[in-house]
Structure formats: structure tokens, C-alpha cells
N, CA, C and O atoms as a Tripos MOL2 file, in Angstrom:
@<TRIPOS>MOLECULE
protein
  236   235    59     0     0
PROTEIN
NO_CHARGES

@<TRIPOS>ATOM
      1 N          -5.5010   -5.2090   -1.9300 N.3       1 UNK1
      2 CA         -4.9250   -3.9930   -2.4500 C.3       1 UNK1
      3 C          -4.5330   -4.1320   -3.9080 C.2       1 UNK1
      4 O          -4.4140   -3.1360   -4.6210 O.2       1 UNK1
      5 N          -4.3530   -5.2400   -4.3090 N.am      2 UNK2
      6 CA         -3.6120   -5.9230   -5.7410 C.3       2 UNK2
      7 C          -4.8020   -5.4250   -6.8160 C.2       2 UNK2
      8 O          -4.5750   -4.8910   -7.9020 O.2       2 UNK2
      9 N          -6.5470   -5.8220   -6.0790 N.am      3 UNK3
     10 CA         -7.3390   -5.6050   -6.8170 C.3       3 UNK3
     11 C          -7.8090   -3.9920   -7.1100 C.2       3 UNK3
     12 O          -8.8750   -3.6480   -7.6200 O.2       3 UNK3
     13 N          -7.0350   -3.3650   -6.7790 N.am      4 UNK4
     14 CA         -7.9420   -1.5560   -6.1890 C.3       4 UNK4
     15 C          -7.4880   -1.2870   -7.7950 C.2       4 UNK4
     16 O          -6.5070   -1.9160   -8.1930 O.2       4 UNK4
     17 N          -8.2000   -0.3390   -8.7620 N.am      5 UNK5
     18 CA         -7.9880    0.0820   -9.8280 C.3       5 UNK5
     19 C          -8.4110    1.5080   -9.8510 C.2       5 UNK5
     20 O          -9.5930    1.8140   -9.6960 O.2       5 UNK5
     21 N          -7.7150    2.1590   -9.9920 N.am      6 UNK6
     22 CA         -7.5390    3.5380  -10.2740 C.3       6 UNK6
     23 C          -8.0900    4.1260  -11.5790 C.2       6 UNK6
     24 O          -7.6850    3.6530  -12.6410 O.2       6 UNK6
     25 N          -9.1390    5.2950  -11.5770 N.am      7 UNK7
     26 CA         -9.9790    6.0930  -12.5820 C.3       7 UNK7
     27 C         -10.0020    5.3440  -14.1310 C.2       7 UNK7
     28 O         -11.0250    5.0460  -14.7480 O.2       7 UNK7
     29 N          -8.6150    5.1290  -14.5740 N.am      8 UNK8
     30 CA         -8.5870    4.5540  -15.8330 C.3       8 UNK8
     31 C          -8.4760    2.8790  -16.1920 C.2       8 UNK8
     32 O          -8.0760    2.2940  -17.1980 O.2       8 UNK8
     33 N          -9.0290    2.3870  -14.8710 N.am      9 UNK9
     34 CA         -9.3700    0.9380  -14.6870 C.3       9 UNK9
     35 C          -7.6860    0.0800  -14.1920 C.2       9 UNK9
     36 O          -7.5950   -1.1340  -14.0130 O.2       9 UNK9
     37 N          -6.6180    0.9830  -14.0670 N.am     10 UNK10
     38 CA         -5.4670    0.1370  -14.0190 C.3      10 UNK10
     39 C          -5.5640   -0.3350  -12.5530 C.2      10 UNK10
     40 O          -6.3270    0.1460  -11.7150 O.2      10 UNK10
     41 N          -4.4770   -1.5850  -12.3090 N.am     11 UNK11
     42 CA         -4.6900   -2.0400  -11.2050 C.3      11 UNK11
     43 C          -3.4820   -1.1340  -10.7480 C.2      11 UNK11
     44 O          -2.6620   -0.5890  -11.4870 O.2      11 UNK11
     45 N          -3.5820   -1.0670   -8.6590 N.am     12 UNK12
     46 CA         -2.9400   -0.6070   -7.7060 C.3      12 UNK12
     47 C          -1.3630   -1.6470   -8.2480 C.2      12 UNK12
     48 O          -1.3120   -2.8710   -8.1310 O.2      12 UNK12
     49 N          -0.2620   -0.8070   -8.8030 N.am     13 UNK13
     50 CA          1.2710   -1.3010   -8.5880 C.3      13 UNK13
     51 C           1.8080   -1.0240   -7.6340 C.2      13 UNK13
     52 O           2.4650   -0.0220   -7.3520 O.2      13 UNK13
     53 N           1.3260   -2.7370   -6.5320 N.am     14 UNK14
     54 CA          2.0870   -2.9620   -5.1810 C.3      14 UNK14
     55 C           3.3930   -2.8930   -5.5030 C.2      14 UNK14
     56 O           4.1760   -2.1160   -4.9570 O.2      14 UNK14
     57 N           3.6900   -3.6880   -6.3910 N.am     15 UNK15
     58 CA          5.5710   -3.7580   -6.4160 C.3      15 UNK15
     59 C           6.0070   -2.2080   -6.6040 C.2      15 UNK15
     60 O           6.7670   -1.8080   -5.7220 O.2      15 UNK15
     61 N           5.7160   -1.4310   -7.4310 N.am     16 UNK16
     62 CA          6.4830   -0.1990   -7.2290 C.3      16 UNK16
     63 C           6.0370    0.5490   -6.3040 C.2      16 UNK16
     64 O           6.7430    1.5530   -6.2140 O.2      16 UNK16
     65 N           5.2470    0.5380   -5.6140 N.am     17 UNK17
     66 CA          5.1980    1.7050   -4.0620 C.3      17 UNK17
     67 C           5.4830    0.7180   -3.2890 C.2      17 UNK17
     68 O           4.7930    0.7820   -2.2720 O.2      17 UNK17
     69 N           6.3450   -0.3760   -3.2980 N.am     18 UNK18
     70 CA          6.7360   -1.0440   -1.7030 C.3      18 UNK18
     71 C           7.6900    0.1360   -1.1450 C.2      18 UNK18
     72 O           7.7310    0.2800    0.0770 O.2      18 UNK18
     73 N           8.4790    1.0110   -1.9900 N.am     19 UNK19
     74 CA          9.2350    2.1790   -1.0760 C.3      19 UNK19
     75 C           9.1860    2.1680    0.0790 C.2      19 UNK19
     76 O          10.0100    1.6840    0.8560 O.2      19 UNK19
     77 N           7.9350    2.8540    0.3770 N.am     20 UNK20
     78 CA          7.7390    3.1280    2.1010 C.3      20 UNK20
     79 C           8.0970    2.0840    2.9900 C.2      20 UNK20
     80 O           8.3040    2.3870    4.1650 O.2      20 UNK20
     81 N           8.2150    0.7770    2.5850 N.am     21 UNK21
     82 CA          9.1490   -0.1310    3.2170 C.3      21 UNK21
     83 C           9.8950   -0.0880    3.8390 C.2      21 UNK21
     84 O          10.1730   -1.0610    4.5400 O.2      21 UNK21
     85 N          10.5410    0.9840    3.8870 N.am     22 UNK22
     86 CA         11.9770    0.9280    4.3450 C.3      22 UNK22
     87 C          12.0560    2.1350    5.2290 C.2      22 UNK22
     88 O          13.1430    2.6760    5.4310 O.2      22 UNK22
     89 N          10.9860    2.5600    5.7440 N.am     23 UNK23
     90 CA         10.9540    3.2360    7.1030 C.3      23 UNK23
     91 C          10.7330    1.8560    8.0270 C.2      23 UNK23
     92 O          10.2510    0.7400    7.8310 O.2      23 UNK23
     93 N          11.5980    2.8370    9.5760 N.am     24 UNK24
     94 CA         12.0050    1.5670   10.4920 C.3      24 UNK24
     95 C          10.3490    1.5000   11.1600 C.2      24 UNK24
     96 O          10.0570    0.6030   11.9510 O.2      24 UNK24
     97 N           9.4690    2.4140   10.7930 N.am     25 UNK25
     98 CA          8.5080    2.4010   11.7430 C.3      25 UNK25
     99 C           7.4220    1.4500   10.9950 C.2      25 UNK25
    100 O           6.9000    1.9420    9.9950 O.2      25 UNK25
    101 N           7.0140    0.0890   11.3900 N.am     26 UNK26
    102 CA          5.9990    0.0120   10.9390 C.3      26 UNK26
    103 C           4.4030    0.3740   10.3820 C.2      26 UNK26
    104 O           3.7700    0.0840    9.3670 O.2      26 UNK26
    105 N           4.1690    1.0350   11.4120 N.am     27 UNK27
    106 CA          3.3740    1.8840   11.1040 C.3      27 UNK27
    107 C           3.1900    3.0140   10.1690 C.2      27 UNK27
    108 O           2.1460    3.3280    9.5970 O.2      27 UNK27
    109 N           4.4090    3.6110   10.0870 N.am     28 UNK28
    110 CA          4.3410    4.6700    8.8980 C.3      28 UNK28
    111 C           4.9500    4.0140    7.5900 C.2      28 UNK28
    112 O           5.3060    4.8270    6.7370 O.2      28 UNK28
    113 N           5.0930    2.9270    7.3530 N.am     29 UNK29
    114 CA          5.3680    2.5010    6.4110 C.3      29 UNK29
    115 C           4.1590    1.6240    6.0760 C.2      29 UNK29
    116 O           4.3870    1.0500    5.0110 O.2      29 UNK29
    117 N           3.0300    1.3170    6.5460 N.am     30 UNK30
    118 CA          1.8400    0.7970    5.9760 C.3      30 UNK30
    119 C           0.9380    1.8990    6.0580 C.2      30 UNK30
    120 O          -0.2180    1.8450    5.6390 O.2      30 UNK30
    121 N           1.5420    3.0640    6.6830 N.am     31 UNK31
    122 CA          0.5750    4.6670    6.1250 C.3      31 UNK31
    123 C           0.6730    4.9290    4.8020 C.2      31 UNK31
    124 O          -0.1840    5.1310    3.9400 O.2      31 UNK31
    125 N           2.3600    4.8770    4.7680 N.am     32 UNK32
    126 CA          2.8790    5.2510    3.0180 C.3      32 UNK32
    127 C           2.4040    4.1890    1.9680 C.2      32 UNK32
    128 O           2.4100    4.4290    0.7600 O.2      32 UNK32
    129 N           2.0790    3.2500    2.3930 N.am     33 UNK33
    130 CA          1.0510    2.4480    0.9620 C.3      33 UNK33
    131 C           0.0010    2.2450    1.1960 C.2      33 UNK33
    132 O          -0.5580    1.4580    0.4330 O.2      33 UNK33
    133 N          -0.8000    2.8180    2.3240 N.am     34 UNK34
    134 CA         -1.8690    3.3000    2.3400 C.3      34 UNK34
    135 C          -2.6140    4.3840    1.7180 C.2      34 UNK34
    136 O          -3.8110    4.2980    1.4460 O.2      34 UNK34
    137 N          -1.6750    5.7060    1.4330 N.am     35 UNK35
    138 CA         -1.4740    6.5180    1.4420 C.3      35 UNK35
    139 C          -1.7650    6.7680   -0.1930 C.2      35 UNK35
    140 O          -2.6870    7.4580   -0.6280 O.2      35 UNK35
    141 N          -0.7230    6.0170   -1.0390 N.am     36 UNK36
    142 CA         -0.2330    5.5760   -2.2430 C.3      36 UNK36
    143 C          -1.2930    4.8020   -3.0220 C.2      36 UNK36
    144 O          -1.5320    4.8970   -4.2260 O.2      36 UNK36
    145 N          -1.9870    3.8850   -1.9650 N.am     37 UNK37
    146 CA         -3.4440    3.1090   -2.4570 C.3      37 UNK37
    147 C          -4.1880    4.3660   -2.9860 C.2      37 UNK37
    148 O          -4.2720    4.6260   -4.1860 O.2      37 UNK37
    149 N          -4.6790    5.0640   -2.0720 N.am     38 UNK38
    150 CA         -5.5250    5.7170   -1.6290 C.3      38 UNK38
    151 C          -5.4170    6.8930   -2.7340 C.2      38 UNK38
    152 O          -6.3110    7.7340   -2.6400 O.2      38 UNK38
    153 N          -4.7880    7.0240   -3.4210 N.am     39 UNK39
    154 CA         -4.2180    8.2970   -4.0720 C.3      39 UNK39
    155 C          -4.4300    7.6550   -5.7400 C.2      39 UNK39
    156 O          -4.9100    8.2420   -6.7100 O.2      39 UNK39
    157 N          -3.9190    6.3430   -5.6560 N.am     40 UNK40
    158 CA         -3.9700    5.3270   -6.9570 C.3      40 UNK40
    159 C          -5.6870    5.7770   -7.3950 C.2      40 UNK40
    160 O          -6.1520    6.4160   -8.3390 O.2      40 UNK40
    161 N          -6.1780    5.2350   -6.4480 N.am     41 UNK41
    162 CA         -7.6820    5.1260   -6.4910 C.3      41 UNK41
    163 C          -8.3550    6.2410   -6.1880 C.2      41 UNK41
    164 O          -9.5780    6.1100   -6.1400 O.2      41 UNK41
    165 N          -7.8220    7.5180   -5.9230 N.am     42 UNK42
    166 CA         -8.0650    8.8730   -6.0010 C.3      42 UNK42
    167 C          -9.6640    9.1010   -5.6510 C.2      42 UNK42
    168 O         -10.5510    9.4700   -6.4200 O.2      42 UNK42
    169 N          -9.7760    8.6740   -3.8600 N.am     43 UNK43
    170 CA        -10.6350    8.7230   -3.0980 C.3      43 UNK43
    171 C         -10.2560    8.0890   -1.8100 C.2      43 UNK43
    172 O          -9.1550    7.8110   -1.3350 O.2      43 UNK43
    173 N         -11.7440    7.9020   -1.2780 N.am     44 UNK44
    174 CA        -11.6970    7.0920   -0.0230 C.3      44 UNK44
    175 C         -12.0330    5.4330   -0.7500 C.2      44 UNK44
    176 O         -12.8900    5.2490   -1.6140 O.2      44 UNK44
    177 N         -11.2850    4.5190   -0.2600 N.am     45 UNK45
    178 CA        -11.4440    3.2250   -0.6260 C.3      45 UNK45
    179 C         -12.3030    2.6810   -0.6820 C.2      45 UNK45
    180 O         -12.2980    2.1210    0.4140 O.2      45 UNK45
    181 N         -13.4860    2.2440   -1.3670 N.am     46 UNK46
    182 CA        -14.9220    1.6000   -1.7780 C.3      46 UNK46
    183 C         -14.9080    0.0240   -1.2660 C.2      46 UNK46
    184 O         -16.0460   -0.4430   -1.3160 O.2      46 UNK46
    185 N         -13.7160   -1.1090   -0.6900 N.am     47 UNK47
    186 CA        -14.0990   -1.6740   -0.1210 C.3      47 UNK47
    187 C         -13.2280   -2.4210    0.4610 C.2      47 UNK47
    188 O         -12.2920   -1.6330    0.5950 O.2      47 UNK47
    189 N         -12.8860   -3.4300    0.9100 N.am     48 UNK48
    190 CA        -11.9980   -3.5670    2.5200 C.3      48 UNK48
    191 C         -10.7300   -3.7260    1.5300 C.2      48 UNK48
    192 O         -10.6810   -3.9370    0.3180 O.2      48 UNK48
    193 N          -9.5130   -3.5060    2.7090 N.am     49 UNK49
    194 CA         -8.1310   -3.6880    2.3310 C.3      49 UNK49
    195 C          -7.6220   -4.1270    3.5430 C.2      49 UNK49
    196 O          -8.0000   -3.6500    4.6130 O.2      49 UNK49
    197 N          -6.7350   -5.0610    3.4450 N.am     50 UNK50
    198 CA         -5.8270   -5.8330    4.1770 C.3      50 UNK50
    199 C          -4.3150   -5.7610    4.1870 C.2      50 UNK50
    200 O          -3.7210   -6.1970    3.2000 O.2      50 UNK50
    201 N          -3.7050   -5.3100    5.0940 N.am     51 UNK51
    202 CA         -2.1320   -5.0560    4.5120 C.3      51 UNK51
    203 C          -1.8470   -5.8020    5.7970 C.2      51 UNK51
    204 O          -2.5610   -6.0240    6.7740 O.2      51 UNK51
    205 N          -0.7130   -6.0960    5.5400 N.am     52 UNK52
    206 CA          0.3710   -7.1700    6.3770 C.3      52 UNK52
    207 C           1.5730   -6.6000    6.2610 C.2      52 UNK52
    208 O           2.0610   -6.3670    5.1550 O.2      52 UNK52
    209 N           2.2460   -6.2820    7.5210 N.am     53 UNK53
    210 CA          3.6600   -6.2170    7.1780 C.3      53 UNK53
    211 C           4.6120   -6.9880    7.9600 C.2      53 UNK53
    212 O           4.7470   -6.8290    9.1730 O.2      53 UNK53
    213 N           5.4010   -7.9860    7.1350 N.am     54 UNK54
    214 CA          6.2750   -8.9560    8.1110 C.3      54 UNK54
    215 C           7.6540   -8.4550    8.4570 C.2      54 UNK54
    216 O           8.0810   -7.7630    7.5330 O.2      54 UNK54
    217 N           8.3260   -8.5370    9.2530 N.am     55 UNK55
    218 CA          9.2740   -7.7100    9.1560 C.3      55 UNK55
    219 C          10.5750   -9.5430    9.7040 C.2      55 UNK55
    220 O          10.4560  -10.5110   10.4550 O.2      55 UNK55
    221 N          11.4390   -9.1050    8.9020 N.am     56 UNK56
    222 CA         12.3410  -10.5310    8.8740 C.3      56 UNK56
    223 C          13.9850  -10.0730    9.8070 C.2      56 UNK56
    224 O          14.8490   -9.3590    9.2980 O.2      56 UNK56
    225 N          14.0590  -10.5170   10.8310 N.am     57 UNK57
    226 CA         15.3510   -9.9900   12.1170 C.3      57 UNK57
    227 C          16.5010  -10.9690   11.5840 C.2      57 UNK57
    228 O          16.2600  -12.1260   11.2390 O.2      57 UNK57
    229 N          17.5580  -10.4900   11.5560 N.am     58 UNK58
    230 CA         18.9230  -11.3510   11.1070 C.3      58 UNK58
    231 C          18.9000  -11.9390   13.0990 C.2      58 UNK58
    232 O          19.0150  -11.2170   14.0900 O.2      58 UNK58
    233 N          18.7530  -13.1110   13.0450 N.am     59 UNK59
    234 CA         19.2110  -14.3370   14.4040 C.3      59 UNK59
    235 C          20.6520  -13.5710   15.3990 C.2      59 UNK59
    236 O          21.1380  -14.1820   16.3510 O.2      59 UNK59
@<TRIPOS>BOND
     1     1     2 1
     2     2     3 1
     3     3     4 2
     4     3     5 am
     5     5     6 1
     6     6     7 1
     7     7     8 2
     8     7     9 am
     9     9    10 1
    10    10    11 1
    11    11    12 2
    12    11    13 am
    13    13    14 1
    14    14    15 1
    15    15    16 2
    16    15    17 am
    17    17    18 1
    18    18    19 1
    19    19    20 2
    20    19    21 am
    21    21    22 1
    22    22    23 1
    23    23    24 2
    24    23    25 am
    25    25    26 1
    26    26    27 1
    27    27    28 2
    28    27    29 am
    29    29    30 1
    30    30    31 1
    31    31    32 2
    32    31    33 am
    33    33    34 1
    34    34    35 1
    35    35    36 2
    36    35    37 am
    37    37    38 1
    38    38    39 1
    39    39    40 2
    40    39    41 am
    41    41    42 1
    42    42    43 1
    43    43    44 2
    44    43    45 am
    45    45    46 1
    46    46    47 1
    47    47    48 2
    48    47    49 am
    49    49    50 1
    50    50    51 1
    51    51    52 2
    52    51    53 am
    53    53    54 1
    54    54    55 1
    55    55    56 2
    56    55    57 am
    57    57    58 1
    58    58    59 1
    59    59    60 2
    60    59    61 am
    61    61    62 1
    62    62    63 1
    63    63    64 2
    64    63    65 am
    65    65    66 1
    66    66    67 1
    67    67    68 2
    68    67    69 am
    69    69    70 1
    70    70    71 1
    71    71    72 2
    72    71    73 am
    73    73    74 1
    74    74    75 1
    75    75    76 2
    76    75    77 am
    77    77    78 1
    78    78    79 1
    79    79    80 2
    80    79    81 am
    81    81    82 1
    82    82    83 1
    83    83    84 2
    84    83    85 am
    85    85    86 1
    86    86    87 1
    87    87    88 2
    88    87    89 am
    89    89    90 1
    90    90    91 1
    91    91    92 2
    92    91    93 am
    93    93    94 1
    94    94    95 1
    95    95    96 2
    96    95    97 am
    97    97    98 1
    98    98    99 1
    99    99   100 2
   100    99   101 am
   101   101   102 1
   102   102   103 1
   103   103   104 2
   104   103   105 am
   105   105   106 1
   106   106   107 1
   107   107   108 2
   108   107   109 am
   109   109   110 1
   110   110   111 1
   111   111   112 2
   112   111   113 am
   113   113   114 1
   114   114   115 1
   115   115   116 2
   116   115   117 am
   117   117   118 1
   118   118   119 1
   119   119   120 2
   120   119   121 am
   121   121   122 1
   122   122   123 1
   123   123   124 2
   124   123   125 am
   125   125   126 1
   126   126   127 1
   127   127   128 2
   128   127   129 am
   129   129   130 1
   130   130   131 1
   131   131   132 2
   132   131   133 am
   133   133   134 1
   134   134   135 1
   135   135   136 2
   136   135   137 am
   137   137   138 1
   138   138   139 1
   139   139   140 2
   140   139   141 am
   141   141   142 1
   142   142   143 1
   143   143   144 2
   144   143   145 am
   145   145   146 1
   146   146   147 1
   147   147   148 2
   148   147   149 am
   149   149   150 1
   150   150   151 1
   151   151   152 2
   152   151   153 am
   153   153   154 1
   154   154   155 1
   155   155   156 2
   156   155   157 am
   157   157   158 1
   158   158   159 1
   159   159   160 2
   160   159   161 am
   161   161   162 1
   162   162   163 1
   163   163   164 2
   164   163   165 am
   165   165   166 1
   166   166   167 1
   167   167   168 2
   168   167   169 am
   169   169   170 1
   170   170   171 1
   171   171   172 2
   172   171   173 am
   173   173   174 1
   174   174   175 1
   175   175   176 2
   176   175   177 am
   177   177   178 1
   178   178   179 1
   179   179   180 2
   180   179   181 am
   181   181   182 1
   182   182   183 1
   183   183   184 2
   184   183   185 am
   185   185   186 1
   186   186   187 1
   187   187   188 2
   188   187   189 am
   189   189   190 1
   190   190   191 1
   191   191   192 2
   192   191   193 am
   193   193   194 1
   194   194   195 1
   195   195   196 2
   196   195   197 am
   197   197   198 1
   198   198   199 1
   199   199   200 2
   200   199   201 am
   201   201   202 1
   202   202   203 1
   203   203   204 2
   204   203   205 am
   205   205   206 1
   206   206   207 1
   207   207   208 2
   208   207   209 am
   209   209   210 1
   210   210   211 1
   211   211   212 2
   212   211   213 am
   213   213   214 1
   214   214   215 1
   215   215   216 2
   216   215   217 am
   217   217   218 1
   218   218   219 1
   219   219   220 2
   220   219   221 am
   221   221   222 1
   222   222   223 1
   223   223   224 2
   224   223   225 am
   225   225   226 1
   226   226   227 1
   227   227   228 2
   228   227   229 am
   229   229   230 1
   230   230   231 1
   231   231   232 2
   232   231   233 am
   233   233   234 1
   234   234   235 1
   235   235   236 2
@<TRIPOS>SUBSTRUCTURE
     1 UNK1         2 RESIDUE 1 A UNK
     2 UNK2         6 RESIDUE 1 A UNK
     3 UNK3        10 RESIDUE 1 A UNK
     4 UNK4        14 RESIDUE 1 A UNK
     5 UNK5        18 RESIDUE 1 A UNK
     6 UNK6        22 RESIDUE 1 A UNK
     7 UNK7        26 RESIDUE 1 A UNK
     8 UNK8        30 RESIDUE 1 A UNK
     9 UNK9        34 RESIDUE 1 A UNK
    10 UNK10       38 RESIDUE 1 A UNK
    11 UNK11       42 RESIDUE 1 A UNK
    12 UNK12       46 RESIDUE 1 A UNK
    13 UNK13       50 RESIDUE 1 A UNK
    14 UNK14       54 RESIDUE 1 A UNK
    15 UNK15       58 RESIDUE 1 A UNK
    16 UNK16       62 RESIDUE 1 A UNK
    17 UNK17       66 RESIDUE 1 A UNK
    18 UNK18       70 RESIDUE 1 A UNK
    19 UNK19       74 RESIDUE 1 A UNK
    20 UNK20       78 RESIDUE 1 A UNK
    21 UNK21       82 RESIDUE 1 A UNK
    22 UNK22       86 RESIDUE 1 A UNK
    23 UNK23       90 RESIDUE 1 A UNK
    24 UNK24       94 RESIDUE 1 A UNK
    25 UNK25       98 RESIDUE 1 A UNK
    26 UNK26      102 RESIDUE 1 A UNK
    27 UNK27      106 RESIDUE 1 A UNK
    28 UNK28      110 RESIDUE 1 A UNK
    29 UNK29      114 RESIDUE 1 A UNK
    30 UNK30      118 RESIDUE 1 A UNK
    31 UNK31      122 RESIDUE 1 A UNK
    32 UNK32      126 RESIDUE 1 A UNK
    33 UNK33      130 RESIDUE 1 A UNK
    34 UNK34      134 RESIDUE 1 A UNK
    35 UNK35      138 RESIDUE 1 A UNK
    36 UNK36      142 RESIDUE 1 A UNK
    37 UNK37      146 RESIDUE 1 A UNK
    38 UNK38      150 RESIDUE 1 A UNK
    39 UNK39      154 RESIDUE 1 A UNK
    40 UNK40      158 RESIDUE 1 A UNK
    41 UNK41      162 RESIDUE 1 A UNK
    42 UNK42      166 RESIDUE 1 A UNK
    43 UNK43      170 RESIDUE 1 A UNK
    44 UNK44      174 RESIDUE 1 A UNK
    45 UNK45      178 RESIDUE 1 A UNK
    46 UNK46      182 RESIDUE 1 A UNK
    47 UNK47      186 RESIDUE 1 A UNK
    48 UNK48      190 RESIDUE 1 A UNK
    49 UNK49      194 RESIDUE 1 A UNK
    50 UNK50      198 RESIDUE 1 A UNK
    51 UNK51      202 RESIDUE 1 A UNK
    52 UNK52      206 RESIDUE 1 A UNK
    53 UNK53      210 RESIDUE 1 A UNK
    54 UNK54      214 RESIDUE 1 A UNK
    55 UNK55      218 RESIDUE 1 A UNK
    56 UNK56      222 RESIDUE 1 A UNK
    57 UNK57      226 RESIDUE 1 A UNK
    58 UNK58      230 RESIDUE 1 A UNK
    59 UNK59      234 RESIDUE 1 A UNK
């Protein structure tokens, strides 16, 4: 996702759309930077993407 570059060649800024992070739902929170990719790059994505989301529980 780091590599996706948007119309004017810039790269996808993971660090500022981590936002959606902070929905409790996993899932809709790797929609929302999916979403955000997808919009960066202002189409359908031209070739694979991998997202991970770890989620860290206080013991």
C-alpha cells in the first residue's frame, strides 16, 4: 500500500489515513484505508495490496 501513487506520482500517506483505526470493528477499519487507498489512487487498484491489522489487548 506504501507503494500505490496517486495521478501526480505521490506515494499513498499510510501514516495520515491510519484514522480509521480507531473503529472497534476490524473490518471497517481496513474498509476505511481501503477506501482512502483507493481514492489516493483514484480508481480500482492496478495491483495486489496487503493490509494487516494487529490489534494489541491490555493482559
Amino acid at each position: 500500500m506504501t507503494e500505490a501513487r496517486g495521478p501526480s506520482g505521490d506515494f499513498f500517506p499510510l501514516e495520515q489515513r491510519v484514522g480509521g483505526l480507531a473503529h472497534r470493528d476490524p473490518e471497517a477499519a481496513l474498509a476505511a484505508v481501503r477506501q482512502g487507498l483507493m481514492e489516493h489512487v483514484e480508481g480500482p487498484l492496478q495491483d495486489d495490496a496487503a493490509m494487516l491489522l494487529l490489534r494489541c489487548r491490555d493482559g
